[in-house]
N, C-alpha and C positions, 0 to 999 in steps of 0.2 A: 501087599494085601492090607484092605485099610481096617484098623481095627474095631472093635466097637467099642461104643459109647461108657466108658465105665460109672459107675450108679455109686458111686463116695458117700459112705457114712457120715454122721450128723457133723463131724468133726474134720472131713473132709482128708488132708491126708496127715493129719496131726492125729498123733497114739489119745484114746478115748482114757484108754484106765490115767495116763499119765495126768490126762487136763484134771479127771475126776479128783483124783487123791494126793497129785503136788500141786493142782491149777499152774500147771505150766504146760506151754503149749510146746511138746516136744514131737519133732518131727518122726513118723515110723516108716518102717521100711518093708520093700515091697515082699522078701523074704517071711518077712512076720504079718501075712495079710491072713486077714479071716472074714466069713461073707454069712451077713445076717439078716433076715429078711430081705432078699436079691440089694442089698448094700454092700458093698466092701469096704472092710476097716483095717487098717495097716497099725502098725503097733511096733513101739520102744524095742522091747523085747520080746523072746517064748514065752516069758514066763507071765507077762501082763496078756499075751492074747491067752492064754489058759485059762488063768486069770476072768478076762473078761467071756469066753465062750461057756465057764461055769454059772455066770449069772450076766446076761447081755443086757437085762433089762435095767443093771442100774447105773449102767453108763450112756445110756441112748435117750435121746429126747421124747418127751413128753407131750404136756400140753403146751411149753414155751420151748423155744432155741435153749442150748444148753448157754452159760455166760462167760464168753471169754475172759481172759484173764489183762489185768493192766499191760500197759507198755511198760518193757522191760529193756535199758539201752544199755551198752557197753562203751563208751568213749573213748579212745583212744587215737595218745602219738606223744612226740618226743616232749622232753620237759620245754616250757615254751611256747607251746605249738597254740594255746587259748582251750586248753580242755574247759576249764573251771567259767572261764568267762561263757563260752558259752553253752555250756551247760545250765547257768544260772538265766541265761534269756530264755533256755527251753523250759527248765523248772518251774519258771514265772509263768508261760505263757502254756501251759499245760496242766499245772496244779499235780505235777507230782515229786517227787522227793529229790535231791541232789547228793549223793554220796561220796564224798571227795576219800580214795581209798587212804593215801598217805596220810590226809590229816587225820583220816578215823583213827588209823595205828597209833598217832599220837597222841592223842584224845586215851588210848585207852592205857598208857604207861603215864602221861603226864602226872597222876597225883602220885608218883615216885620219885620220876626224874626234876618235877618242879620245873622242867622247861624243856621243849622241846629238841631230838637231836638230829644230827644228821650235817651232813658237809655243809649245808647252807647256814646252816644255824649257831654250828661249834665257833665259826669264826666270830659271834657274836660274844661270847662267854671266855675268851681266850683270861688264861689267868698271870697275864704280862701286868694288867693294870693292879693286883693284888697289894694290899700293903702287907710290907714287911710285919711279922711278928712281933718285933723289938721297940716297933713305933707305932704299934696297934693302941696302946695305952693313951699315946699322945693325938691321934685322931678321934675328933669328934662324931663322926659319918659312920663308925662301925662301932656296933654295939657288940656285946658278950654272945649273947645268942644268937645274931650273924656267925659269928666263927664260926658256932658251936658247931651250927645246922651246915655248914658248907663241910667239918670234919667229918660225918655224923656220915656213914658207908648205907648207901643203899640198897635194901635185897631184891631182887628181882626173881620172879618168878620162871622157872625153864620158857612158857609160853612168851613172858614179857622179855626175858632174856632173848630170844627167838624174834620178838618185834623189833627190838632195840638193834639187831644184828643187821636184819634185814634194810632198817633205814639210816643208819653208818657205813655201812659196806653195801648193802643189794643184794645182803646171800637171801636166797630161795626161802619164804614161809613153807613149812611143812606140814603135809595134810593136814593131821591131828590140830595145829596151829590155825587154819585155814577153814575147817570144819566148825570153831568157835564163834569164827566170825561171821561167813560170806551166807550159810544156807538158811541165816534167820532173814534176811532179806529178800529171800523166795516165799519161804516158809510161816513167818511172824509179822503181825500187825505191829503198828498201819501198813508197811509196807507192802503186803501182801495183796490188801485190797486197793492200794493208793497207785504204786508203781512209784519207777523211781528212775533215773541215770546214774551209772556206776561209773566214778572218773576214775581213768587210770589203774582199771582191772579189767581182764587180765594183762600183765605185762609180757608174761612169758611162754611160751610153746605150753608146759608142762601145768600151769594155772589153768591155761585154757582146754588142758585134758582133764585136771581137776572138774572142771566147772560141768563138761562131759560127762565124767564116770558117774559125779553127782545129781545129773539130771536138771540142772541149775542151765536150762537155755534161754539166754535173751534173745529179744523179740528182733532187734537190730542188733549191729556192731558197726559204728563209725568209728574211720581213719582218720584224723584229720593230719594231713600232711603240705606242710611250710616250705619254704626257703630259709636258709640258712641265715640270710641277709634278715628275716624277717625278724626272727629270732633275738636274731643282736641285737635290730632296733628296741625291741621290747624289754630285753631283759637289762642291755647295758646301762642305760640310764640309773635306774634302782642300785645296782649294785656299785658305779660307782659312787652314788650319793653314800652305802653303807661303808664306802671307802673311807673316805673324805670326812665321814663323822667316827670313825674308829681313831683316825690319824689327829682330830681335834681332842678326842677323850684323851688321847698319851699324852699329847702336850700339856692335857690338863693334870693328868696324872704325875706327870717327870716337875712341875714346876710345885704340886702338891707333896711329894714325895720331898723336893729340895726344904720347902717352906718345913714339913716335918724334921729333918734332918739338921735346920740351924736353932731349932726349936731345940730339938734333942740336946746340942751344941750347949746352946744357954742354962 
């Protein structure tokens, strides 16, 4: 039997009250449909088509189209894969915002931890090169208040402590934690009206129900998916040069360490 012609509201099959009051274009569903003026309008929830059936007229166009909302991406794939690079050709070439998730988390403990952490990074800071106590007097290169600030314990906040977790280990950001960050990027300018690419959110099953229950729908989600081969080509280079420059600091370190130690001697 062939159907007829359905007559889709101004917002087509995107929930009206949701564009209106988050300007986000969230899909509804046919359960939640309501029909106004021989239009049919689908909707998020019950409680936005009640919602919107108590006053129709202030989610339905007027004398213009109603104004969709920016593009909204989600980037994703494995570390490696060129999230950030191209991200930054589309950012350029669209004039909207680039959100690199990881580095924002760092960005927002950094005036604690004074440097960035995480398995990539800790091997930077390892404290093999450290001088001894006993021959800190005799070194020109470390002052008093170096020490002081490296002894000096920093407090972290439950939420900062909760970042700092997440990007050492990978455990799970928690709502509450999650809620601080992600929904002013839907919700708050520029962003709001700019649009933006979100690299490397969500990662997990459970981020991406977050991002659900919250009403937080991007407009796309790319995968970008690599070869393994590809990967290595990219990344190994880099990391063995941070190799190869850790292994010349010791040697500078062990011959500086000696030089201190016949010094001490004297």
């Amino acid at each position: 039997i062939k159907q007829k012609k359905r007559h889709m509201g101004d917002t087509k099959h995107f929930c009206p009250v949701s564009l209106k009051e988050n300007f986000v274009l969230y899909p509804g569903l046919q359960e939640h449909a309501a029909k106004y003026k021989e239009k049919i309008y689908y909707f998020s929830t019950s409680e936005y088509r009640d919602k919107f059936l108590k006053n129709p007229e202030e989610y339905v166009a007027h004398n213009e189209p109603l104004q969709a909302p920016p593009l909204r991406v989600c980037l994703l794939g494995i570390h490696g894969a060129g999230k950030t690079t191209c991200a930054r050709e589309v950012t350029d070439k669209l004039g909207i915002f680039h959100i690199q998730f990881e580095e924002y988390l760092q960005e927002l403990i950094l005036p604690k931890t004074k440097r960035k952490v995480g398995p990539s990074f800790d091997e930077d800071h390892e404290d093999d090169n450290k001088i001894p106590e006993e021959l800190e007097d005799l070194s020109q290169t470390i002052t008093k208040s170096e020490t002081e600030k490296t002894k000096q314990e920093v407090e972290l906040t439950k939420e900062e402590e909760a970042i700092k977790a997440n990007l050492t280990d990978n455990t799970e950001l928690p709502p509450e934690v999650l809620d601080k960050i992600v929904p002013d990027w839907w919700k708050k300018e520029p962003f709001r009206s700019t649009g933006f690419i979100l690299d490397g959110f969500p990662r997990t099953a459970d981020e991406a129900s977050y991002l659900s229950e919250r009403g937080l729908c991007p407009d796309v989600a790319v995968y970008i998916q690599v070869e393994e081969g590809d990967v290595l080509n990219r990344l190994f280079p880099p990391r063995l040069k941070k190799w190869k420059d850790r292994r010349r600091k010791k040697k500078e370190y062990k011959k500086k360490l000696k030089e201190l130690k016949a010094k001490k001697r004297v």
